[in-house]
Structures are given as C-alpha cells and as structure tokens.
C-alpha positions as CSV (number, residue, x, y, z in Angstrom):
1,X,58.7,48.6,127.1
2,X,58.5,51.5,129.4
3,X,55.6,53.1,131.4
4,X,54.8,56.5,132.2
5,X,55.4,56.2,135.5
6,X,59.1,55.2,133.8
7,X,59.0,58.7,132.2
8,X,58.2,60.5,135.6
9,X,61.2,62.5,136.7
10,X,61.9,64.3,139.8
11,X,64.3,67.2,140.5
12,X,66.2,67.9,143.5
13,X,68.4,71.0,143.7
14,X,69.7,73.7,146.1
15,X,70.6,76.6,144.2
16,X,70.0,78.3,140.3
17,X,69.1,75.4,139.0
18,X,70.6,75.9,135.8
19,X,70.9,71.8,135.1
20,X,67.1,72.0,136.0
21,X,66.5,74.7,133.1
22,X,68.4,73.1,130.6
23,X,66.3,69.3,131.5
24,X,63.3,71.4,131.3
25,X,64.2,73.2,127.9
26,X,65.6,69.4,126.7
27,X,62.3,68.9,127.7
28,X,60.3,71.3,125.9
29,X,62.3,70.9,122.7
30,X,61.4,67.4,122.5
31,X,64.7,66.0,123.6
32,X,63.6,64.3,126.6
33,X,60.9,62.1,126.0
34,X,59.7,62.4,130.1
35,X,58.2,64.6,132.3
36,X,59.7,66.5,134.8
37,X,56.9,66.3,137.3
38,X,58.1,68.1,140.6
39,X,61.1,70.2,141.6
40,X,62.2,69.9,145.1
41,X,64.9,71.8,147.2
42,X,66.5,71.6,150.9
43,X,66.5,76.0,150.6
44,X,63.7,78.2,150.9
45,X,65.8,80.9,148.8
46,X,66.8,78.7,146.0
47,X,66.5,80.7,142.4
48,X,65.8,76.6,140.8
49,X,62.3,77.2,142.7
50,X,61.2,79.9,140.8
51,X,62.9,78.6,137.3
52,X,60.1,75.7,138.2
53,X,57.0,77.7,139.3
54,X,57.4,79.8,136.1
55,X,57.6,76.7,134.1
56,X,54.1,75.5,135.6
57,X,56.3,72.5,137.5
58,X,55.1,71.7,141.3
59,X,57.8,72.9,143.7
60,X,58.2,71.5,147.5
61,X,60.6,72.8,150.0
62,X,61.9,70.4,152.7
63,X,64.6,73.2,154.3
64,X,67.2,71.4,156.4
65,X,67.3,74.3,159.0
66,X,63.9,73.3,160.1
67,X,64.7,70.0,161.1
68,X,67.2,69.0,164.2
69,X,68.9,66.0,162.5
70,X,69.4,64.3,159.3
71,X,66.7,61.8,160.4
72,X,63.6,63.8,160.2
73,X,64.9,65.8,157.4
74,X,65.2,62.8,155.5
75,X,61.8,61.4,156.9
76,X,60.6,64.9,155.7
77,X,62.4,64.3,152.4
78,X,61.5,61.1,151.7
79,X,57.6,61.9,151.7
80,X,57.8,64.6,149.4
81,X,59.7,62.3,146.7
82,X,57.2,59.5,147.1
83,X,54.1,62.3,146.6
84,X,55.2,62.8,142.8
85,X,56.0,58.7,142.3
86,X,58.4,59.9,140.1
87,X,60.7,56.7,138.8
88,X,63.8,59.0,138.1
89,X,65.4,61.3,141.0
90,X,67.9,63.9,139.1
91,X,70.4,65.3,141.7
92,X,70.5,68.8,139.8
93,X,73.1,70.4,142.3
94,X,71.5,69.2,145.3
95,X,73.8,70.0,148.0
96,X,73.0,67.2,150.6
97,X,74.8,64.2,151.9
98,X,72.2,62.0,152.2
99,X,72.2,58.8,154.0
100,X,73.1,55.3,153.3
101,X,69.0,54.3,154.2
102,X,67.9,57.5,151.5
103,X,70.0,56.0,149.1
104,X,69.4,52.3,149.5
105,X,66.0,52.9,149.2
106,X,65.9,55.2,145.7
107,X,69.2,53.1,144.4
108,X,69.3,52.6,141.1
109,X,66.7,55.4,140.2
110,X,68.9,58.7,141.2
111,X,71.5,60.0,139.4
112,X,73.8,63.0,140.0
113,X,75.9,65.2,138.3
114,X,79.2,65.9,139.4
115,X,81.9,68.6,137.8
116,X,85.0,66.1,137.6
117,X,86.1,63.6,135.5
118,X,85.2,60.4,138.4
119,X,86.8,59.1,140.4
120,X,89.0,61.6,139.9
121,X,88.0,64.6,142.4
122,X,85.1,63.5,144.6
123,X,83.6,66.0,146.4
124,X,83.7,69.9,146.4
125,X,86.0,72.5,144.8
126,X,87.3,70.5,141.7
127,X,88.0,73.5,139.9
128,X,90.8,74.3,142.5
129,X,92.0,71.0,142.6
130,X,92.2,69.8,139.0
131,X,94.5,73.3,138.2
132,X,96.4,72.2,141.4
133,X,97.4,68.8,140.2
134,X,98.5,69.8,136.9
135,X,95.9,68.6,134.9
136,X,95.3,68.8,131.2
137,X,91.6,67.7,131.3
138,X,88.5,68.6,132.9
139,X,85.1,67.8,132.5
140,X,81.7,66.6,134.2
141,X,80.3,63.1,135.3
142,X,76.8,62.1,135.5
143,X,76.7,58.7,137.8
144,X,74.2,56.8,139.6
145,X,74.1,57.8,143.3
146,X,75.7,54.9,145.8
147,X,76.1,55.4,149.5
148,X,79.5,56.7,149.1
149,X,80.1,60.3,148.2
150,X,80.5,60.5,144.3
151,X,81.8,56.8,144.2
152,X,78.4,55.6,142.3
153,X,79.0,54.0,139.2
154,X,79.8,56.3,136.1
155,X,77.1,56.9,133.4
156,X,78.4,59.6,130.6
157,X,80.7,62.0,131.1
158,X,81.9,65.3,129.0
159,X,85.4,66.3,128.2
160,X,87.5,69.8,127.8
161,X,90.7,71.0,127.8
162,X,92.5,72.7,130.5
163,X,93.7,75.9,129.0
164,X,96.5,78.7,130.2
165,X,95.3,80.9,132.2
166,X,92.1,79.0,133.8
167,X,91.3,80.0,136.9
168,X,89.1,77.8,139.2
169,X,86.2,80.3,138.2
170,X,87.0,80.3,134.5
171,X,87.1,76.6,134.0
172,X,83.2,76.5,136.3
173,X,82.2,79.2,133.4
174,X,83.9,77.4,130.8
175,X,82.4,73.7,131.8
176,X,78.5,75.0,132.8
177,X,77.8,74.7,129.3
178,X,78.4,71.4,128.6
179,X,77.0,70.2,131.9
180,X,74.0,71.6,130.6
181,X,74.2,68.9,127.4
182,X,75.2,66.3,129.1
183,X,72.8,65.8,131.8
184,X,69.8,66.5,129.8
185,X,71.7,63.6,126.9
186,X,72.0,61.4,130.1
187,X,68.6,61.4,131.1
188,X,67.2,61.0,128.0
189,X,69.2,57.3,127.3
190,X,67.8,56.5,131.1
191,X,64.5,57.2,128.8
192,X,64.6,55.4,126.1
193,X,66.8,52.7,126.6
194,X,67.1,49.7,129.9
195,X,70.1,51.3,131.9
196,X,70.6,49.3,135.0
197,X,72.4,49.8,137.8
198,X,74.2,46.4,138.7
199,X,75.9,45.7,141.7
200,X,78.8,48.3,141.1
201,X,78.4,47.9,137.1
202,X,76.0,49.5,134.4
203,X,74.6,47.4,132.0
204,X,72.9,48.9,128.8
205,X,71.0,46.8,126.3
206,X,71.8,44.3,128.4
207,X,75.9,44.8,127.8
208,X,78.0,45.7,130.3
209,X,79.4,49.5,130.3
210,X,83.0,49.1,130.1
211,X,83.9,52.8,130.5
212,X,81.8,56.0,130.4
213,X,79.7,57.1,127.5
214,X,81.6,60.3,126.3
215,X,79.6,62.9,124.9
216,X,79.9,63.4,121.4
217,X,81.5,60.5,120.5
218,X,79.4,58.1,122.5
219,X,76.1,59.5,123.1
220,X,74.3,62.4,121.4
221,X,72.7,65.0,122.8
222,X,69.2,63.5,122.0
223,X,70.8,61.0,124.2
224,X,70.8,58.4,121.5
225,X,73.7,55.7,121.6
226,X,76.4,56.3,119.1
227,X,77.6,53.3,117.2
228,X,79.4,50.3,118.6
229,X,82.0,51.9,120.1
230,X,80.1,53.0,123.0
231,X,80.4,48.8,124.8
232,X,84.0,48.6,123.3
C-alpha cells in the first residue's frame, strides 16, 4: 500500500515546461492521483517557472552558471530535491547530464522523457535523425534514469507515423501532443501500481516487463494497465 510521501512528485525542467503543464492539468483533472509538490530548474529564464508559480507550486532555481563545476552544482542540486522529500523525480525536459553519484543516489525514483522510440536515438536532435535514417516511426519514451545517457530501462512509450513531408520541426509539433499523454499516463501507473526498477529490468505487479507499455494499447491515459497483453 502506498504513502503519501509515495505520491510526492518533484519536477525538474529547463525550459516551457509544457510536460510540466500537462502533469499538472493530469493532475488537476483527477488523473494523477499525486502531488506535484516543487518545480525545480537549472535556468533562471525558464517559462516552466512561471507555468508553476501561477499554479501555486513552490519553484527553486539552482542555475548552472553560478556554479564552477558539476560538483557543487549538483551539491546545490541535490539539497533542493531533498527539501521537498519528494519520492518521484520527473525529468520534464531537464537539460542536464547529471552524474553517475546524482543518479545512483535517486535510482529508481527518476524518470525521464525522451522524444525517440529507445534505444533507438539517444541523445539530442532525433527529429533530424529519425528522417535521416529512413524511418517509418517515431514516437517518445518515458524510462527510468540510469547513469548512462538515455540507456535506463524503458517504461511506456507512444507511437506515430512518419509522414511525407515531415520536417525535423513538424514531426517535434506533430509528437508534443502525445508526449503530453504519455508522461502524465506514465506517472500515474508509478502511482498506483509497484513499478520497480530491477537491475536493468522493470518489474510490475511483480512480473517482469518484457517490452514497453505502448500507449493506447497497453496503458490508458488514466495510466491504468490494459489487459494481459501488456506482460506478453
């Protein structure tokens, strides 16, 4: 049975914050059975600060520039995160590498979302490099975060065609949208049902994941399990 310190979730973004917004309005429709209890960003001029303030959430800055290293940026970082003992750490488009120590010691806990179907495409511009390979789909990831770049293991993901004509700025328009259903589905299973992060495998219910839980056919946007097909 879960706790409400199990409900407590913590943002971390850089930018618009648009995956914020659509968690906080999954939030406020009753989707998400948490609380998003802080917002926190590495840029002072970051429009996901604002989104937060207006919504009454507490906002920190920890702005990279400020620090020398990555060292006592993280030091910084890591005591604003443990102020809100938030269980849950949602990279929202949080555009920091951190360390192998930051992530060792929130493992398990954080999660990110990542515009590629993983592994396929780690890192940045995946919009150029999905048209440049040819492909015919594209889609998002949400994964738990591992000290390797993107390389955590994958939790749901959300499909869509490749269509003539996309540009690397169409398909970005085109697959925004469903980011902003899957994350907010995504963190609502880490809600409401045990979703552990094993070694390199996710167990749910206790059952192994075998492959990512696709959107729509595997998890619902109340982030409720669909069927049997989703441990298949």
């Amino acid at each position: 049975m879960s706790s409400a310190h199990d409900q407590r979730i913590l943002v971390l973004l850089s930018g618009r914050g648009s995956n914020y917004r659509a968690l906080m309005q999954a939030q406020q429709d009753g989707r998400l059975q948490g609380e998003i209890v802080a917002v926190i960003s590495d840029r002072i001029d970051a429009a996901g600060l604002g989104l937060a303030r207006e919504d009454g959430v507490d906002t920190v800055c920890v702005e990279r520039r400020r620090y020398p290293d990555r060292d006592s940026f993280e030091s910084a970082l890591r005591v604003a995160v443990s102020g809100f003992d938030a269980h849950w750490i949602v990279l929202a488009g949080f555009m920091r590498v951190l360390s192998a120590g930051f992530v060792q010691d929130h493992q398990g806990r954080m999660v990110n979302i990542h515009p590629s179907l993983l592994p396929r495409h780690r890192g940045l511009q995946t919009h150029q490099r999905v048209l440049e390979a040819g492909e015919q789909e594209h889609g998002a990831s949400v994964h738990f975060v591992t000290p390797e770049l993107d390389s955590g293991p994958v939790i749901s993901q959300v499909v869509m065609p490749v269509e003539p004509g996309d540009s690397p700025d169409r398909l970005a328009e085109r697959l925004l949208p469903l980011e902003h259903r899957l994350l907010p589905a995504t963190v609502a299973l880490l809600l409401s049902e045990p979703v552990e992060l094993r070694d390199e495998t996710i167990s749910i219910q206790n059952q192994v994941l075998q492959r990512p839980l696709l959107l729509g056919s595997d998890l619902s946007d109340h982030g409720r399990l669909l069927g049997a097909r989703w441990h298949t």
